[in-house]
C-alpha positions, 0 to 999 in steps of 0.5 A: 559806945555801943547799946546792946539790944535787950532780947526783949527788944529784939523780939519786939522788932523781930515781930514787928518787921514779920507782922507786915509784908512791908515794914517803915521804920520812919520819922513820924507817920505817913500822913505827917513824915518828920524828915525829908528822908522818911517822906522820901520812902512813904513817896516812893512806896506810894507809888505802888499802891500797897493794900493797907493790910500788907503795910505797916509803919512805926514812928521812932519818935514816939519810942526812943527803944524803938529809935535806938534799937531798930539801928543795932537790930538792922546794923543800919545807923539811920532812920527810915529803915524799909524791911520787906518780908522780915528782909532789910532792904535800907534806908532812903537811898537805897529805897529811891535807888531801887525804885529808879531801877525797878527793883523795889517793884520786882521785889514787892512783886516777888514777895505778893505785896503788889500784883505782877505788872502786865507786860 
């Protein structure tokens, strides 16, 4: 059984993934991740020292809409879900993949989340 995503919810998320250069869609907060899996990212983009302004996390468990919606919207059956401007990037594991290769970074640097590191 499939839930079809109302427009309205949609646009919600639409906005919600281009208001930031780097969107979390997580289990709780970054302060208090409620899933191993959404601790994972918050780590991993801890490490890179994104500005505030640059970032922005929802939790899903304080909007079921949201929880459920956000996985027809990405067509992406699990929670966290990292966006990079307005981009699907994944879930944690493509997220840790990325960063033990580098790509996260040269993603983030692409995008002008992060400055270029200096080689």
């Amino acid at each position: 059984f499939r839930r079809f995503l109302s427009q309205e919810a949609r646009t919600k998320i639409q906005a919600a993934v281009t208001e930031y250069p780097v969107v979390l869609f997580m289990k709780g907060n970054p302060e208090q991740p409620m899933c191993g899996f959404s601790r994972g990212v918050v780590k991993i983009l801890s490490a890179f020292d994104i500005p505030p302004e640059k970032f922005k996390t929802y939790n899903v468990l304080e909007d079921l809409e949201l929880r459920t919606g956000i996985k027809e919207f990405s067509e992406w059956p699990t929670i966290p879900q990292l966006y990079v401007n307005g981009e699907f990037v994944g879930g944690s594991d493509i997220a840790l993949s990325m960063f033990q290769s580098g790509e996260l970074e040269t993603l983030l640097e692409q995008h002008g989340v992060i400055p270029k590191a200096s080689s």
